[in-house]
DSSP file (Angstrom, degrees, kcal/mol; ACC not computed):
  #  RESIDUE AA STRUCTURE BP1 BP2  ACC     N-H-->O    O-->H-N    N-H-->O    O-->H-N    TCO  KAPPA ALPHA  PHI   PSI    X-CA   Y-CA   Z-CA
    1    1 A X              0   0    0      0, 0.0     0, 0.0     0, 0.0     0, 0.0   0.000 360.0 360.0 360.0 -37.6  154.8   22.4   92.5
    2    2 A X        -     0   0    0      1,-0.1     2,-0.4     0, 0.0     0, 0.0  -0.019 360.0-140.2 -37.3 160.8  156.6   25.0   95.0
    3    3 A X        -     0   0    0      2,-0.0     2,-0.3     0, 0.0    -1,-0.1  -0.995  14.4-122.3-144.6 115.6  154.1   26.2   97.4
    4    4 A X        -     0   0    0     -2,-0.4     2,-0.3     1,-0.0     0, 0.0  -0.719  33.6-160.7 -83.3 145.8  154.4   30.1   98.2
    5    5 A X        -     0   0    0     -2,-0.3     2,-0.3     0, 0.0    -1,-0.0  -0.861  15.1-158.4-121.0 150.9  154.9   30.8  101.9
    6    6 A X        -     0   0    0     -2,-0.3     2,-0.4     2,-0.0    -2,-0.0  -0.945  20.8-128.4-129.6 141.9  154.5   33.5  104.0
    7    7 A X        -     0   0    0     -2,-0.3     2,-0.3     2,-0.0     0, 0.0  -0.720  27.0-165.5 -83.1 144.8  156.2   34.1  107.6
    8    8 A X        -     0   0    0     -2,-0.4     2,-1.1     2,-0.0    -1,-0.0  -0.997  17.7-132.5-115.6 109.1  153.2   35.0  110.2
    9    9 A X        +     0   0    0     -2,-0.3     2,-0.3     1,-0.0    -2,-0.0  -0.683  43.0 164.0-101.3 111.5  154.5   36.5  113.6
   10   10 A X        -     0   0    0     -2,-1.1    -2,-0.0     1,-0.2    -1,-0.0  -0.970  38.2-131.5-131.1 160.6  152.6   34.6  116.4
   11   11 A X     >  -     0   0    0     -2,-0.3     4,-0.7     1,-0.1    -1,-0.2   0.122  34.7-107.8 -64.4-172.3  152.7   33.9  119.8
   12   12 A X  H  > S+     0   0    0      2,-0.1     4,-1.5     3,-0.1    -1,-0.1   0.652 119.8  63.8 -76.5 -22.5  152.4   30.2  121.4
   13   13 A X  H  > S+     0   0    0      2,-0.2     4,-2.0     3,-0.2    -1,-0.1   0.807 103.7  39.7 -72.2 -35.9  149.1   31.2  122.4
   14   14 A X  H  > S+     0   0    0      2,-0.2     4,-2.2     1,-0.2     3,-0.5   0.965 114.2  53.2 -78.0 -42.9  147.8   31.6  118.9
   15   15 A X  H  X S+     0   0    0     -4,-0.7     4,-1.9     1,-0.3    -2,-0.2   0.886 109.7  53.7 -51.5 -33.8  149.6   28.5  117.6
   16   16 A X  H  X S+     0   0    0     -4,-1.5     4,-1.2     1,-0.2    -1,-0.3   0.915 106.2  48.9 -65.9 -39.9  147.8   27.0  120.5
   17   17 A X  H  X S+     0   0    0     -4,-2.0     4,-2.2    -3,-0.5    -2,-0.2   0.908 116.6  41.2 -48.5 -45.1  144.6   28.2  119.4
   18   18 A X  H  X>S+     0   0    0     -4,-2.2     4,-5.8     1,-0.2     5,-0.6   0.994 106.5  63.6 -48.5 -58.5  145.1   27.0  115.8
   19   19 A X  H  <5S+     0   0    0     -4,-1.9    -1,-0.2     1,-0.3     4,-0.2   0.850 115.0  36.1 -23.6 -55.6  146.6   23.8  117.1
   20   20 A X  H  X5S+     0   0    0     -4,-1.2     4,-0.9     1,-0.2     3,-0.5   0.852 109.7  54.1 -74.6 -41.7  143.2   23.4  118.5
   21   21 A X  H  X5S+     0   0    0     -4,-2.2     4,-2.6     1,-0.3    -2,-0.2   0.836 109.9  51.4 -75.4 -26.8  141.0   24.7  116.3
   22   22 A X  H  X5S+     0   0    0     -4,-5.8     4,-0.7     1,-0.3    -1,-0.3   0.567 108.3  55.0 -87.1   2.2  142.6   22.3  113.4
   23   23 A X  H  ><S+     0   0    0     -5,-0.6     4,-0.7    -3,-0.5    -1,-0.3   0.551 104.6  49.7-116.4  -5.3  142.2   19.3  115.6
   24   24 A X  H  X S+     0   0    0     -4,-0.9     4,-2.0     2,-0.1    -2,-0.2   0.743 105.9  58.8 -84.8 -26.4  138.7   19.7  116.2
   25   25 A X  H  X S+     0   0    0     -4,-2.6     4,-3.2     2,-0.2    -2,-0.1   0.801  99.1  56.9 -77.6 -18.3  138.2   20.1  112.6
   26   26 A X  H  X S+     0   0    0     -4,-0.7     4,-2.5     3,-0.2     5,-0.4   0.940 105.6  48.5 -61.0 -56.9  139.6   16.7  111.9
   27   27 A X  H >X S+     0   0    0     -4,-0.7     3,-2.1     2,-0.3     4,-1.4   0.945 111.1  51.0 -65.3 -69.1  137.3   15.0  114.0
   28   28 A X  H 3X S+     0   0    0     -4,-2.0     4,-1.7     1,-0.3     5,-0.2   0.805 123.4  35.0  -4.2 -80.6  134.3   17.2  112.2
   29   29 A X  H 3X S+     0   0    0     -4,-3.2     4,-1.5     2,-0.2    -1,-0.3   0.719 112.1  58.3 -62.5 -24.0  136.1   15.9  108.6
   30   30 A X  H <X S+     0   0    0     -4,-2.5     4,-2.6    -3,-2.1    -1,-0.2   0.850 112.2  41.0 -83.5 -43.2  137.1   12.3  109.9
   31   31 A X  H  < S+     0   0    0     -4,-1.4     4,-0.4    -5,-0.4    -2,-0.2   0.901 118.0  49.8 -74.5 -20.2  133.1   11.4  110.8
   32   32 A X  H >< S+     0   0    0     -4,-1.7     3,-0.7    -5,-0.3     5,-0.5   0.866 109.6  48.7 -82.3 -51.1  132.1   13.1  107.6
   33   33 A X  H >< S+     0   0    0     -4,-1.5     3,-1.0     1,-0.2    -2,-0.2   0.788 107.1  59.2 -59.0 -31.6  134.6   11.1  105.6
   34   34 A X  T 3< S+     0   0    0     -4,-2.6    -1,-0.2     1,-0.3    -2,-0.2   0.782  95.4  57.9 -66.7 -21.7  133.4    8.0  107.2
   35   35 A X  T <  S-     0   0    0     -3,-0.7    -1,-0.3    -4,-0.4    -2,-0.2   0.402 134.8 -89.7 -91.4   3.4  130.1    8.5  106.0
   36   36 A X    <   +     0   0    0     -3,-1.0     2,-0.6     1,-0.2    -3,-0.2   0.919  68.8 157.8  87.1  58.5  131.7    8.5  102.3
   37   37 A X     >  -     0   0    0     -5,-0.5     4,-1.5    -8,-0.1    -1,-0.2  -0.925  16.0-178.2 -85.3 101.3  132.5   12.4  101.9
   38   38 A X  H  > S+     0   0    0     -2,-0.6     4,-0.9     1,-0.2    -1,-0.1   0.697  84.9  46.3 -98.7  -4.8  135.0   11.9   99.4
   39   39 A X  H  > S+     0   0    0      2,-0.1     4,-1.4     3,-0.1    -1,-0.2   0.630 107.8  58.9 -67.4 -29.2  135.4   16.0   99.5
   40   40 A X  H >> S+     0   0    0      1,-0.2     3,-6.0     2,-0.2     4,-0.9   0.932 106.5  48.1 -67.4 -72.0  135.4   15.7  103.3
   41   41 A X  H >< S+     0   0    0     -4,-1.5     3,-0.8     1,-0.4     4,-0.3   0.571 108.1  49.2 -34.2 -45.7  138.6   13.3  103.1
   42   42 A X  H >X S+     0   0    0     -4,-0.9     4,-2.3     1,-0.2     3,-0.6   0.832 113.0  51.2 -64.1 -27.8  140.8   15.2  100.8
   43   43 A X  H <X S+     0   0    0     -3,-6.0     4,-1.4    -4,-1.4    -1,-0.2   0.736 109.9  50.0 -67.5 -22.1  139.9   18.0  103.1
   44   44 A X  H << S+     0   0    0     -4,-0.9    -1,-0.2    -3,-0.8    -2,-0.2   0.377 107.8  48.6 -83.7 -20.9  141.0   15.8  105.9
   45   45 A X  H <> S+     0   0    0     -3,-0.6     4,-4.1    -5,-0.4     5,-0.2   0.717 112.8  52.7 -95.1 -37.5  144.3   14.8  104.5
   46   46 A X  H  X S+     0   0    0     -4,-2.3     4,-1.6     1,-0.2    -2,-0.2   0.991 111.2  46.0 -58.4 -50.3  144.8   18.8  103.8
   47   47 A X  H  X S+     0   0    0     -4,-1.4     4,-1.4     2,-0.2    -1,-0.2   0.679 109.2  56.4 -67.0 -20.2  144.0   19.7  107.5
   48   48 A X  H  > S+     0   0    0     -4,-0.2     4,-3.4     2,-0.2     5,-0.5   0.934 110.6  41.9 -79.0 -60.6  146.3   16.9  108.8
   49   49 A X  H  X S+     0   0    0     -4,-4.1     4,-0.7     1,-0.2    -2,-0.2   0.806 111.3  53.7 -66.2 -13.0  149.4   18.2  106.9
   50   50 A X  H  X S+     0   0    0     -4,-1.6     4,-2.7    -5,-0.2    -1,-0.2   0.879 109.1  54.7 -82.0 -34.6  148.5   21.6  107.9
   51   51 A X  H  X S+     0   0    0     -4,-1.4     4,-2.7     2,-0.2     5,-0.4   0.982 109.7  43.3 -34.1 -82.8  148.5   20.0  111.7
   52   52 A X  H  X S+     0   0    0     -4,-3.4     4,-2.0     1,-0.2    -1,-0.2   0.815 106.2  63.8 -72.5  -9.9  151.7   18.7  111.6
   53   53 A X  H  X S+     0   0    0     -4,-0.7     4,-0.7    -5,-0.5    -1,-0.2   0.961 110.6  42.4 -40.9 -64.9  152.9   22.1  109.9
   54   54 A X  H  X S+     0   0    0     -4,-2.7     4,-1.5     2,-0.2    -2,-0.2   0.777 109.7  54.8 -79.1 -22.6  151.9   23.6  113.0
   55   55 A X  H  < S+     0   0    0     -4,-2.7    -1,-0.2     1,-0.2    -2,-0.2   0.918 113.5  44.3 -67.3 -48.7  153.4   20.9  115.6
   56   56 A X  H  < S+     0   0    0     -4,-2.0    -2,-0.2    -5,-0.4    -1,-0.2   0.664 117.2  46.2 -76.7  -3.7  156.7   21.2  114.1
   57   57 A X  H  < S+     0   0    0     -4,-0.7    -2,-0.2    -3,-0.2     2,-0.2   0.574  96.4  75.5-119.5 -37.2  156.3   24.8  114.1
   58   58 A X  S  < S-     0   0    0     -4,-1.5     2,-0.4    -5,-0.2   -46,-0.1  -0.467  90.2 -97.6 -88.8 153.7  155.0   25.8  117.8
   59   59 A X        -     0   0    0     -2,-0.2    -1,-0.1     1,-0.1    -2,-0.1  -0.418  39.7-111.4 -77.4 134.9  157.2   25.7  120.5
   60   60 A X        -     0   0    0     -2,-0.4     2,-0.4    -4,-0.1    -1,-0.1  -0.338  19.9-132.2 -94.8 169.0  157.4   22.5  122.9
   61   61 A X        -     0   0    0      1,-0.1     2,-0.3    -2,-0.0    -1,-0.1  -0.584  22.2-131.9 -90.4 162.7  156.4   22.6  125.9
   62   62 A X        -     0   0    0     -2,-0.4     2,-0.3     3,-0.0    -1,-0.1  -0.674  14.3-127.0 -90.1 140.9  158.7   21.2  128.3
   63   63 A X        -     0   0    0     -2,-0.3     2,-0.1     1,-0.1     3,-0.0  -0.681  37.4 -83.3-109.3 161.2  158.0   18.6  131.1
   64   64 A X        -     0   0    0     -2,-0.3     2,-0.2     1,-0.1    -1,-0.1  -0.431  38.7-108.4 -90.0 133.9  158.8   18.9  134.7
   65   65 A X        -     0   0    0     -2,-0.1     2,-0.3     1,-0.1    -1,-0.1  -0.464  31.5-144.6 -52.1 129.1  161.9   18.1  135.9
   66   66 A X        -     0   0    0     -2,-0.2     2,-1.0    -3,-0.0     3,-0.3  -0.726  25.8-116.2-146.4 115.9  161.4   14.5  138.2
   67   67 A X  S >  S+     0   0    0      1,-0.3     3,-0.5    -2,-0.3     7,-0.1  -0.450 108.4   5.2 -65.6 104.0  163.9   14.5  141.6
   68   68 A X  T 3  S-     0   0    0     -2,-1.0    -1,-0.3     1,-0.2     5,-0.0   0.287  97.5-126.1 101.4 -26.9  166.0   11.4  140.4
   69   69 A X  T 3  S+     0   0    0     -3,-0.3    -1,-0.2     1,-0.1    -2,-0.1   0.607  95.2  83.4  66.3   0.5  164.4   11.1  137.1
   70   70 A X  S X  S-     0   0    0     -3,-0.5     3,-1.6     1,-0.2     2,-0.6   0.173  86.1-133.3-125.1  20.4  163.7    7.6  137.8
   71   71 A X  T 3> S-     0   0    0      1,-0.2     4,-1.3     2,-0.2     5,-0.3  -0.250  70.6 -14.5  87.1-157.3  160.4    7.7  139.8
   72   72 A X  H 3> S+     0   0    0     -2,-0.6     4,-1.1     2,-0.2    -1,-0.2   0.712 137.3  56.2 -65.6 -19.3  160.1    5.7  142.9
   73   73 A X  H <> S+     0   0    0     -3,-1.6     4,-2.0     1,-0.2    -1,-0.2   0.470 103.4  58.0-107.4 -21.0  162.8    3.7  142.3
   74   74 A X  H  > S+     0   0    0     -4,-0.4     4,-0.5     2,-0.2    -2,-0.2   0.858 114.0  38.8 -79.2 -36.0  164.9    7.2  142.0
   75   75 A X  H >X S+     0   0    0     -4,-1.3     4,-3.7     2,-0.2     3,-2.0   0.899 109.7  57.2-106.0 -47.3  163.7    8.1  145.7
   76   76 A X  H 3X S+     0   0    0     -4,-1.1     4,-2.0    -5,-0.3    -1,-0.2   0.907 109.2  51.5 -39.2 -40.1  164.1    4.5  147.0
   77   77 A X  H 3< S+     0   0    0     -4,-2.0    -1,-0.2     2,-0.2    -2,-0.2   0.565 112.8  44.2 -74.2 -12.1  168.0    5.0  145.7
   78   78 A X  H << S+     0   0    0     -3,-2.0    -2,-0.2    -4,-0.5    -1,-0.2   0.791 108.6  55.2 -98.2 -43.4  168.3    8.1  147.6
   79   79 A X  H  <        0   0    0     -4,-3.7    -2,-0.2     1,-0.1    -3,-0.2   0.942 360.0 360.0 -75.6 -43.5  166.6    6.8  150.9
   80   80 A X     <        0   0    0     -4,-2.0    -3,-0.2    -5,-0.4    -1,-0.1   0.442 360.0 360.0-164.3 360.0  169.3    3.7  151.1
């Protein structure tokens, strides 16, 4: 039941490529499955876990720092 793994040395850029490539292939396999591909689906359940493999695995991106962190209501508390 163990699963052999292998370490891979990639960038963000290639995880981003995968990243991509495996989420186009889900929509491929989700419309295939719909049509009653019962190979598509299992294939579809495989590409999903391999998906979140690679989400927990690539590095996140970070989102931009916000003056006040509260929006509008953040600038309104600074003007008075």
């Amino acid at each position: 039941m163990f699963r052999k793994t292998h370490k891979v040395d990639l960038t963000a850029a290639d995880l981003a490529v995968i990243e991509s490539a495996l989420h186009t292939q889900s929509k491929i396999l989700d419309v295939q499955a719909g049509a009653g591909g019962t190979d598509a689906h299992a294939r579809l359940n495989e590409v999903k876990r391999v998906m979140a493999q690679v989400a927990h695995i690539a590095p996140k991106q970070e989102a931009p720092a916000r003056a006040g962190g509260l929006g509008v209501f953040g600038m309104l508390r600074r003007s008075g």
